[in-house]
C-alpha positions as CSV (number, residue, x, y, z in Angstrom):
1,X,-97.2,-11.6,34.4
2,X,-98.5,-12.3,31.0
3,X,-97.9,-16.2,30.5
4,X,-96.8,-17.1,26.6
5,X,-95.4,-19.7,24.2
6,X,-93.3,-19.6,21.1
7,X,-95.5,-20.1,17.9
8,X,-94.6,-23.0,16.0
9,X,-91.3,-21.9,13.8
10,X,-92.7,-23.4,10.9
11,X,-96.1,-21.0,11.5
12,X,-93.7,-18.1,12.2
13,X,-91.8,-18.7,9.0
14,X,-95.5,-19.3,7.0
15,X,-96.3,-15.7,8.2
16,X,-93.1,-14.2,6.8
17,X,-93.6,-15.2,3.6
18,X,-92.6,-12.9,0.5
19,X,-90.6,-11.0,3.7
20,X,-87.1,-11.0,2.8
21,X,-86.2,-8.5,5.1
22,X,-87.3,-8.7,8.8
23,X,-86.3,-6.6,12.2
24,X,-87.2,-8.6,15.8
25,X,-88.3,-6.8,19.1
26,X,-88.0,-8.7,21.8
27,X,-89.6,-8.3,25.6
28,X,-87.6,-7.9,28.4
29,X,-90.1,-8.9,30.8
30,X,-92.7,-11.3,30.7
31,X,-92.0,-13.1,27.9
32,X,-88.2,-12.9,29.2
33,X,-89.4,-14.7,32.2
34,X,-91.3,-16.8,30.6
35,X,-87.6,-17.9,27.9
36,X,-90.0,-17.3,25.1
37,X,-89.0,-13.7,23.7
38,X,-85.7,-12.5,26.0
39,X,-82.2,-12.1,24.5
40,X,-81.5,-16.1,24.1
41,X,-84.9,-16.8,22.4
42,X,-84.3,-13.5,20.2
43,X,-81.1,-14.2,18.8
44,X,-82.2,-18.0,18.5
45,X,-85.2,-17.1,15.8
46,X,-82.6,-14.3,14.2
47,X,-80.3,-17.4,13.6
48,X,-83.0,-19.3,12.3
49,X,-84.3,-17.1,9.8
50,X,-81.1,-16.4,8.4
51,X,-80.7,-20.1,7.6
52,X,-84.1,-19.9,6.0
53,X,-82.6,-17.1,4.0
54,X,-84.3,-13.9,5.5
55,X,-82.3,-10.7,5.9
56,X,-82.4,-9.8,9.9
57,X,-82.3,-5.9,9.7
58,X,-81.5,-5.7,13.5
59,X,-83.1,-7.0,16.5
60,X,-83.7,-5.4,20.3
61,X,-85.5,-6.7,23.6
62,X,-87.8,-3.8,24.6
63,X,-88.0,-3.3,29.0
64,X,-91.7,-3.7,28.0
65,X,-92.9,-3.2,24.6
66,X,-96.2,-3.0,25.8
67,X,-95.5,0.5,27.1
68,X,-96.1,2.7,24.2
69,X,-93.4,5.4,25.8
70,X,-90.8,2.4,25.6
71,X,-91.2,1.8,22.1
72,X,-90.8,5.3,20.8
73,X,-87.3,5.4,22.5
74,X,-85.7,3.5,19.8
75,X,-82.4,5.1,19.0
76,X,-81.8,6.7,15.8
77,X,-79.4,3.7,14.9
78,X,-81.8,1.0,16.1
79,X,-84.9,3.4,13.5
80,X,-82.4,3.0,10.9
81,X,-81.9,-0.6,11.2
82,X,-86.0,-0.9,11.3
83,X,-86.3,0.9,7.8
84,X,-84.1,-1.6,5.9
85,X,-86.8,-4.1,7.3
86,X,-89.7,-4.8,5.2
87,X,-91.6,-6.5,8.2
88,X,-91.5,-6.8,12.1
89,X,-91.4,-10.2,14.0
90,X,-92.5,-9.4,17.5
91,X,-91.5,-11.6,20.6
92,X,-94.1,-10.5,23.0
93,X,-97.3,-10.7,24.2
94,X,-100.5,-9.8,22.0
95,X,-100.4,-6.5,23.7
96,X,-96.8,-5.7,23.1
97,X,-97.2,-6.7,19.4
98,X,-100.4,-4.5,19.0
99,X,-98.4,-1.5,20.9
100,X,-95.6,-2.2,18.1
101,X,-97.4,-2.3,15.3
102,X,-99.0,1.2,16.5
103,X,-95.8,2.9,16.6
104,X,-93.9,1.3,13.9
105,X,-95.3,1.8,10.7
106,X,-94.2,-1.5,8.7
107,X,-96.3,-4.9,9.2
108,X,-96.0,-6.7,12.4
109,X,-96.0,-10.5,13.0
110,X,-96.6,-11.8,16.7
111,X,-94.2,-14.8,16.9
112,X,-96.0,-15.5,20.5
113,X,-99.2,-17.0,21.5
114,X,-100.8,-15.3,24.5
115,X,-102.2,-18.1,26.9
116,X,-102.9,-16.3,30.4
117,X,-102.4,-14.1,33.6
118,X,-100.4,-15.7,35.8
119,X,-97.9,-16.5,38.8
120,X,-94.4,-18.2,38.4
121,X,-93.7,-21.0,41.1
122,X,-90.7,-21.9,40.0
123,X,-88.8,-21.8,36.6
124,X,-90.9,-22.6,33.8
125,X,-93.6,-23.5,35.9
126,X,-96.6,-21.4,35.7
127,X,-100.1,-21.1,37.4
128,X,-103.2,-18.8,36.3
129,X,-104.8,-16.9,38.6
130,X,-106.6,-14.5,37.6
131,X,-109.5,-13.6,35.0
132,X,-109.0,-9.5,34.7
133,X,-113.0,-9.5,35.2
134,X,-113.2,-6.3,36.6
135,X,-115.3,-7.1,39.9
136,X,-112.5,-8.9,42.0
137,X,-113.9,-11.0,45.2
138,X,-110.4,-12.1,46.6
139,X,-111.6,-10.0,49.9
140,X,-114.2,-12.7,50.2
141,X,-112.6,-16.0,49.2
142,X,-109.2,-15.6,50.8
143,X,-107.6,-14.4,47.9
144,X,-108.2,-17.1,46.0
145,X,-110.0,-16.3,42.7
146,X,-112.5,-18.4,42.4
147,X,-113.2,-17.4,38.6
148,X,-109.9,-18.5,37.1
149,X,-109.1,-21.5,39.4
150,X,-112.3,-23.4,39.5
151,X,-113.1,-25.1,36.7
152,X,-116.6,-24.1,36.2
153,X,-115.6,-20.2,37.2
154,X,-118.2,-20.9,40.5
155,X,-118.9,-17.8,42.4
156,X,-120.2,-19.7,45.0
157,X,-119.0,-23.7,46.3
158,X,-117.6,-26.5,46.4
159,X,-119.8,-28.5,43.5
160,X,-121.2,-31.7,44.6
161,X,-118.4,-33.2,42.4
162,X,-115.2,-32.2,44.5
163,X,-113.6,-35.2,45.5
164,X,-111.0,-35.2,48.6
165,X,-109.8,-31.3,47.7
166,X,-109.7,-32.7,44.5
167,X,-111.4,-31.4,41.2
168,X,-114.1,-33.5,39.2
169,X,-113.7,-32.0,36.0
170,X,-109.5,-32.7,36.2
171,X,-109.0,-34.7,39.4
172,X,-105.0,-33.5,39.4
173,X,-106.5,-29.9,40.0
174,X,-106.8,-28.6,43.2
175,X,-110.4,-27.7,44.3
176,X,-110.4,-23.9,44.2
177,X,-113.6,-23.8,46.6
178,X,-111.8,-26.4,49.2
179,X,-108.2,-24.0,48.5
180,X,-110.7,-21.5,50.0
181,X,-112.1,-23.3,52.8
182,X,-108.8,-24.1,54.0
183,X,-107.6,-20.4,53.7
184,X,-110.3,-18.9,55.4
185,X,-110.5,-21.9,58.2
186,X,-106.7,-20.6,58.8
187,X,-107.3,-16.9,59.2
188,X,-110.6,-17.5,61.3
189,X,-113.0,-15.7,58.2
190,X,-114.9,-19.2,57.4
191,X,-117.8,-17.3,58.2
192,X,-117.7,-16.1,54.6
193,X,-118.5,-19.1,53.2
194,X,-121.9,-18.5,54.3
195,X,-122.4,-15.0,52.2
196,X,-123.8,-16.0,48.6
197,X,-122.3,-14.3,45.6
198,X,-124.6,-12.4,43.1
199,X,-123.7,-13.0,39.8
200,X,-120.5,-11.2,37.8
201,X,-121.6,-7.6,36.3
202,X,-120.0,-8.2,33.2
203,X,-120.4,-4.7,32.6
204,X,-117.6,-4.4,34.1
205,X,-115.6,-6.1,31.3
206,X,-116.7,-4.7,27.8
207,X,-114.4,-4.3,25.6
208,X,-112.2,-3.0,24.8
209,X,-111.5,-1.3,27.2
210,X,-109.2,1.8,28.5
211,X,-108.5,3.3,32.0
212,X,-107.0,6.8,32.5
213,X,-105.6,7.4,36.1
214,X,-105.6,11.3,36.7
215,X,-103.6,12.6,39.4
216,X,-105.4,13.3,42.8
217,X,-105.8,17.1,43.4
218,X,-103.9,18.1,46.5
């Protein structure tokens, strides 16, 4: 899940300015899960701008207004609503506003700051796990990224600096490299520790970058 926060009103208000008019897509996924652009936080920002003075032209939560398909779906009422806007206030992730702004042909303002991939533990509580680097290792470190839970992204560990499990660089962090231990002492692979990591390919990240899954040939 994408992992985001609400901009600072005040910041979302600064990018509106000379916008009198202004429609609001929401996501009804991540950033639903994460309360920062489902029905609630919608209608909250609609309210808000109206006290400010700004015409709300309509407003709808998209399933996933990062899926380009999703977005041209808009019902002929809802595309009549978005041409009495002058602007678009998106309530998504950077991706969902980019996939917007593609489709919609008005300007679009994220209203969301993007922070990370990530798991939810428990409500509003959020952890990130994973870098998207394109050469994953979790076969090797008992599926426990070492990349985007140790501090220093260490292919290969502990540091000298782990302290008790614990992290040197932020000693409330867990050590991902003792995390790993652990996890492989428990499923009798701590053999693995052994093997030594070559370095990331980071050809394997360039971007941008775009994937096209084909259909297998029967």
């Amino acid at each position: 899940m994408i992992i985001t926060e609400q901009k600072q009103y005040k910041d979302i208000l600064k990018s509106l300015e000379g916008v009198d008019s202004v429609y609001i897509v929401g996501c009804g996924r991540c950033a639903t899960s994460c309360e920062t652009g489902g029905e609630e936080q919608v209608k909250a920002v609609a309210q808000k701008l109206r006290k400010d003075g700004k015409k709300v032209a309509g407003t709808h939560v998209v399933d996933a207004p990062c899926d380009e398909r999703l977005v041209k779906k808009f019902s002929a009422s809802e595309k009549a609503k978005i041409k009495k806007a002058k602007a678009v206030l998106v309530l998504a992730c950077g991706a969902g506003a980019q996939t917007v702004s593609d489709i919609i042909e008005l300007p679009v303002y994220p209203a969301l700051e993007s922070l990370f991939l990530g798991k939810t533990k428990r409500h509003g509580e959020f952890y990130e796990l994973c870098m998207m680097c394109g050469s994953c290792v979790l076969s090797e470190t008992g599926g426990i990224c070492p990349v985007a839970r140790c501090s220093k992204h260490m292919l290969n560990g502990p540091c000298g600096g782990s302290n008790k499990g614990k992290c040197e660089v932020d000693p409330n962090l867990d050590c991902a490299w003792y995390l790993i231990f652990k996890r492989l002492e428990a499923s009798g692979q701590l053999e693995k520790m052994k093997k030594i990591q070559t370095p990331k390919d980071y050809s394997a990240v360039i971007r941008p970058r775009k994937v096209e899954i084909r259909k297998r040939v029967k």
